[in-house]
C-alpha angles and dihedrals in degrees: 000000000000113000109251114256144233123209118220127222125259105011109047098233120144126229135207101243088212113056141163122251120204100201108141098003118152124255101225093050103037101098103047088037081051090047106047090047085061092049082044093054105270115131095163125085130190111197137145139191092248082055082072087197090093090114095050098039084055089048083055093049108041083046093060093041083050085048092059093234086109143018124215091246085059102047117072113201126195128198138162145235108231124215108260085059099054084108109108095235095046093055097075099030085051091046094052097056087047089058095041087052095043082047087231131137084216160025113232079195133007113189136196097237099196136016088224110107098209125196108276111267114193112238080222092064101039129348127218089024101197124189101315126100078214135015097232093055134058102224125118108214105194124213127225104233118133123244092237090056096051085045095048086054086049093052094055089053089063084045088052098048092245090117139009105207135027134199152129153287128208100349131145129224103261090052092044088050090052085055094052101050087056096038127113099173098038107215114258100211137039109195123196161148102288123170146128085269086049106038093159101190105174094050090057092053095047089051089047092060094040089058090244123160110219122211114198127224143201085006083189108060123208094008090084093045094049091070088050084055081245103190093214087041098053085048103046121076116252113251086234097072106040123121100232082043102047097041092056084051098058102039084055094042085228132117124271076236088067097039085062105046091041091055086054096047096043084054086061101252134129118241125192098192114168130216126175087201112090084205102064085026090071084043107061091048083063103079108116104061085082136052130204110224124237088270096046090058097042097052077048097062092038081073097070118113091175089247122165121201093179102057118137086196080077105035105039138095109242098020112261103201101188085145092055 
């Protein structure tokens, strides 16, 4: 069964509301992970360059078209543009390696992945760059160029072919609604942590009036942080095991996994979560032969606490509070 569909503003294009998300897969497993989730039903892929796996996701991807199982029409592939690329003449040049490593003529969707304008590091010198002004020191050194500037270089990539969608990563509704009153091209999609622990109403309202698509991550809250020695994730209880999560489990004879994902996709938002595993990859694709009811949901969003795992405000150096 194909997976149910949401169609993105302005363009028209239709996206796969279960993806895969390739954040922390390995390198030298990317490809054929990449690979066997297209032969298992995924045609969505979630990557970015901080990911540092984009040559290896593409190997994955332009093996399976090659192989006849896909074709590219059929695949949409995200991918970000990371902070230390937001100057105007670094957006093209940086989207123009991406394609070159994921081997494709074009983005479905290039996001902003986070509003945190970093100090330009050359690819030539360290790639990806990640957070760090060097790599032998951990210290973020931020860059003073305005959102509307980094956007209006976005929006010329969709006029040059390079990408079909734009968007954005981890940011709040004022600053959303900034973007909008300068944009030509509005972004299409809105990704973010979105969890039991991080319910964000509002921010979901204010997407839905805006015409916004929102693409959830880290569906499972704390589990991705643990292996980072996250200090709120190792403190905080895994979502699998938690009671609300587990009953409805097994009343549904499905897996907490799919509890979760289900709760964010009857919500109405996308999720990319990843699995190396074919068997829970093929899980958590099924997620629409089964409902929650109203008071499911609800006993669901009485969970939130509104808790962040991915907030540079905690793990920077020095401290960068855009959720303040």
């Amino acid at each position: 069964m194909a997976t149910p569909t949401i169609t993105l503003k302005p363009s028209g294009q239709k996206v796969a509301q279960v993806g895969f998300g390739l954040w922390k897969v390995p390198n030298d497993s990317t490809a054929d992970v990449v690979y066997g989730a297209i032969k298992n039903g995924y045609r969505h892929f979630d990557g970015a360059c901080d990911y540092g796996n984009e040559k290896e996701a593409g190997e994955g991807i332009n093996r399976a078209i090659k192989d006849g199982l896909v074709k590219r029409e059929e695949v949409f592939v995200t991918t970000k543009l990371w902070a230390t690329f937001h100057s105007p003449e670094h957006v093209k040049q940086i989207a123009k390696k991406q394609l070159a490593d994921w081997g494709l003529e074009y983005f479905d969707l290039y996001l902003i992945h986070f509003p945190l304008p970093l100090q330009y590091v050359d690819p030539a010198e360290r790639y990806p760059p990640g957070w760090s002004i060097a790599a032998d020191k951990w210290e973020t050194k931020t860059a003073a160029i305005p959102l509307a500037s980094t956007w209006k270089a976005m929006e010329s990539l969709v006029d040059e072919g390079l990408v079909k969608n734009i968007g954005v990563c981890n940011f709040q509704g004022g600053l959303l609604m900034d973007l909008i009153r300068s944009a030509r091209i509005q972004p299409s999609m809105l990704q973010i942590e979105h969890h039991p622990y991080l319910v964000q109403p509002q921010l979901m309202d204010l997407c839905k009036d805006l015409g916004i698509a929102i693409t959830a991550y880290s569906s499972f809250g704390p589990l991705s942080y643990r292996d980072l020695q996250s200090p709120k994730a190792m403190g905080t209880s895994l979502l699998f095991e938690n009671d609300v999560i587990t009953s409805m489990a097994k009343k549904l004879s499905r897996t907490p996994a799919q509890v979760l994902l289900r709760w964010a996709v009857q919500r109405g938002l996308i999720v990319i979560p990843k699995s190396n595993d074919a068997t829970r990859q093929k899980q958590n694709l099924d997620l629409f032969s089964f409902e929650l009811s109203s008071h499911e949901m609800d006993n669901i969003n009485s969970m939130d606490k509104g808790l962040r795992f991915n907030d540079p405000g905690d793990y920077l150096n020095p401290p960068q509070r855009i959720f303040a």
